[in-house]
Backbone as numpy.savetxt, mean C-alpha at the origin, in Angstrom:
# Nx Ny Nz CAx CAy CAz Cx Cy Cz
5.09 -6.61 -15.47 5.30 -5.78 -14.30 4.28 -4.63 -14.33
3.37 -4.45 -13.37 2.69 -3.63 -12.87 3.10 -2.06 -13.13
2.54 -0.79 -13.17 3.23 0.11 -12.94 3.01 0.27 -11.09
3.96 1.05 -10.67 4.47 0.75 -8.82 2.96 1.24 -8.26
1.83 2.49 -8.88 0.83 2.43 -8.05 0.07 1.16 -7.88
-0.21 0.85 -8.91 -1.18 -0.80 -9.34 -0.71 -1.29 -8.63
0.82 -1.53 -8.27 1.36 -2.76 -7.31 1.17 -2.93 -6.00
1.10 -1.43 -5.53 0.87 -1.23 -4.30 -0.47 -1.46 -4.14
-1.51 -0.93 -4.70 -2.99 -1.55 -4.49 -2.86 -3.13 -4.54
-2.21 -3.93 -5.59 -2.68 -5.08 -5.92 -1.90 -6.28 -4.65
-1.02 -5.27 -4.06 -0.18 -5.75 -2.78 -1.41 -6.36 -1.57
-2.52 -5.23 -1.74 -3.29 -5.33 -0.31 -4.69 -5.94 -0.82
-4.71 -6.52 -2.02 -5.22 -8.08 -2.39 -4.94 -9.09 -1.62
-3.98 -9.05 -1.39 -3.26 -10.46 -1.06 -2.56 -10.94 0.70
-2.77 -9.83 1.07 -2.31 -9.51 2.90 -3.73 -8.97 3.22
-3.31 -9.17 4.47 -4.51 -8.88 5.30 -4.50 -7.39 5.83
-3.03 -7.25 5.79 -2.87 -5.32 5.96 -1.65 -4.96 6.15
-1.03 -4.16 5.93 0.18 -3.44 5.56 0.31 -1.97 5.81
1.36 -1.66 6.24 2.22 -0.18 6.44 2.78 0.16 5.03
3.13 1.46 4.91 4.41 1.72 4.05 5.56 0.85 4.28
6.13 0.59 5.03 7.25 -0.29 5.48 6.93 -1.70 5.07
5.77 -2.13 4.99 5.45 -3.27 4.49 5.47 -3.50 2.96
4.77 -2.35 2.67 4.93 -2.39 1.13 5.89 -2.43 0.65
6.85 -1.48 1.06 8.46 -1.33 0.02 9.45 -2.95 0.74
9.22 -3.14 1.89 9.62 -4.46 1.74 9.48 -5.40 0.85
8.07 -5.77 0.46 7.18 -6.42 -0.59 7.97 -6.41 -1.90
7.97 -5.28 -2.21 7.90 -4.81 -3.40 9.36 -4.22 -4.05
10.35 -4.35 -3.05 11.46 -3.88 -3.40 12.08 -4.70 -4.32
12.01 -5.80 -4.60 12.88 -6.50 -5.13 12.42 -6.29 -6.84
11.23 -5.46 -7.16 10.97 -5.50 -8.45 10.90 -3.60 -8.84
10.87 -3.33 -7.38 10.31 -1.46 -7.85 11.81 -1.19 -6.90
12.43 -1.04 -6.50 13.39 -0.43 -5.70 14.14 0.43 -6.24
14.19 0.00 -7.75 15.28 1.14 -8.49 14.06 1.83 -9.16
12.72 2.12 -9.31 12.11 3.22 -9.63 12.10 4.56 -8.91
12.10 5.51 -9.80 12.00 6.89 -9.09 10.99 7.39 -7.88
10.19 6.90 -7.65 9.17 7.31 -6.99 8.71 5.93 -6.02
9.75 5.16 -5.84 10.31 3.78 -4.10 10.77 5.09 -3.09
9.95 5.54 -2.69 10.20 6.13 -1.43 9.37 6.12 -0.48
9.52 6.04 0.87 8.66 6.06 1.81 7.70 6.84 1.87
7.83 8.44 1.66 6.59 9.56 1.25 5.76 9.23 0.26
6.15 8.99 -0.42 5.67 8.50 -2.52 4.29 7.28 -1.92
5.18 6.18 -1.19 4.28 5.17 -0.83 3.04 5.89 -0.31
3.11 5.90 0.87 2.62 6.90 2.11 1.47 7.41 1.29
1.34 8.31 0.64 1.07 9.61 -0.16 0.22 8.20 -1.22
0.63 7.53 -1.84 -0.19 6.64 -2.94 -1.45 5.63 -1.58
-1.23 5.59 -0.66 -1.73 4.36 0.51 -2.81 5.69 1.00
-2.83 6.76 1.24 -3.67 7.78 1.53 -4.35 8.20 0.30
-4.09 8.40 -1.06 -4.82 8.64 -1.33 -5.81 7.50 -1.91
-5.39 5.81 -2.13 -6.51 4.82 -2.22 -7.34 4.97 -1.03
-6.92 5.61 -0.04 -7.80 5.34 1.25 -8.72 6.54 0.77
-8.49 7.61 0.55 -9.48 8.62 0.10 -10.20 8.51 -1.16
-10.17 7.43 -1.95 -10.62 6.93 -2.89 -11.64 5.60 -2.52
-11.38 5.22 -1.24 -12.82 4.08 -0.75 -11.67 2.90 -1.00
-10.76 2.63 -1.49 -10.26 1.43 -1.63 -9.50 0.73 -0.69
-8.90 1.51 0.14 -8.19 0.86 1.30 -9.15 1.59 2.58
-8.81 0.73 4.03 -9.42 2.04 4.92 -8.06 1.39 6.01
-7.91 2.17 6.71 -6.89 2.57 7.81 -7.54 1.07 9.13
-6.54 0.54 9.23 -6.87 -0.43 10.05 -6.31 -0.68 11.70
-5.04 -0.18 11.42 -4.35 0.08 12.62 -3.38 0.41 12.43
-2.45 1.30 14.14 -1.58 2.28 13.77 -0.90 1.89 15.18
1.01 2.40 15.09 1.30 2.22 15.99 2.76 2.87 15.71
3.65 2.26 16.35 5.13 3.62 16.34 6.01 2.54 16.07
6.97 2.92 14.91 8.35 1.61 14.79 8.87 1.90 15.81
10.34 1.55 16.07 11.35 1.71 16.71 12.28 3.12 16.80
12.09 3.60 15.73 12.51 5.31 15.50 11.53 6.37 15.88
10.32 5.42 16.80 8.95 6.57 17.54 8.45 7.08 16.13
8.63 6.81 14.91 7.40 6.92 13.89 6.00 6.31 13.91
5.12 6.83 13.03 3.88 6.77 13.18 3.90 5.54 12.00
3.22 4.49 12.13 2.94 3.65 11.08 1.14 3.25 10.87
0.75 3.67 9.85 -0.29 3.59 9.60 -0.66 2.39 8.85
-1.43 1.29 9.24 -1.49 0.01 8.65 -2.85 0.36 8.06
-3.22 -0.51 6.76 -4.58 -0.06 5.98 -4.82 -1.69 5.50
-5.76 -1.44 5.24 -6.34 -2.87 4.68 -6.96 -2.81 3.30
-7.95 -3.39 2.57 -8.48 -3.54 1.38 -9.54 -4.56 2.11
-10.82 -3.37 2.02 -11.90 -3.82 2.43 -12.73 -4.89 1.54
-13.32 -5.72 1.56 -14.22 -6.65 0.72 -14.48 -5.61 -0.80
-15.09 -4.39 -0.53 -15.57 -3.87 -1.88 -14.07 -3.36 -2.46
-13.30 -2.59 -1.90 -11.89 -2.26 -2.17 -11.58 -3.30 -3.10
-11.33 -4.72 -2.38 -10.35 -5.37 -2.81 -11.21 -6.13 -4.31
-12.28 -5.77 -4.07 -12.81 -6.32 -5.44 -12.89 -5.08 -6.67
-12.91 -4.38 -6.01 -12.54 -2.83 -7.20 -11.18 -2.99 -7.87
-9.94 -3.57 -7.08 -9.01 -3.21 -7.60 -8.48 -4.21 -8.40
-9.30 -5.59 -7.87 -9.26 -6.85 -8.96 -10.32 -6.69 -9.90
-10.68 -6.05 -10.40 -11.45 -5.49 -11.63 -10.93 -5.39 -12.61
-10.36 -3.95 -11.64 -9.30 -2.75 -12.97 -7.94 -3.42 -12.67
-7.06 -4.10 -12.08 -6.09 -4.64 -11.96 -5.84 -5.92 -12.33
-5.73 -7.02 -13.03 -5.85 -8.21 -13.57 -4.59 -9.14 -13.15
């Protein structure tokens, strides 16, 4: 098992692009009882790979509760950075 940042990068290996909401869906069934499975925590780890060159912001739109959902991707060089250091 991954630690939950690695997972979340190594998540957007494998999809073509994802929200926070996407991720903890994903990923709940192995991180859900960790301290830091929260929607901000995510959020906050998905912004800062994006400010790190590894993800970039792909598209955005509003759930059903008029929230903002920010979808990101893992660009060609991204996604080969993080299958590097991520195995």
């Amino acid at each position: 098992m991954y630690p939950l940042n690695y997972a979340i990068l190594k998540h957007f290996t494998k999809v073509e692009e994802a929200c926070a909401d996407c991720v903890m869906e994903a990923l709940a069934g192995e991180y859900s009882n960790f301290k830091a499975f929260k929607k901000d925590a995510i959020i906050n780890a998905l912004m800062t790979a994006e400010a790190n060159g590894l993800l970039e912001e792909s598209r955005f739109d509003l759930d059903s509760n008029k929230e903002l959902r920010v979808y990101y991707r893992a660009h060609e060089e991204g996604a080969a950075t993080i299958n590097q250091y991520i195995k």
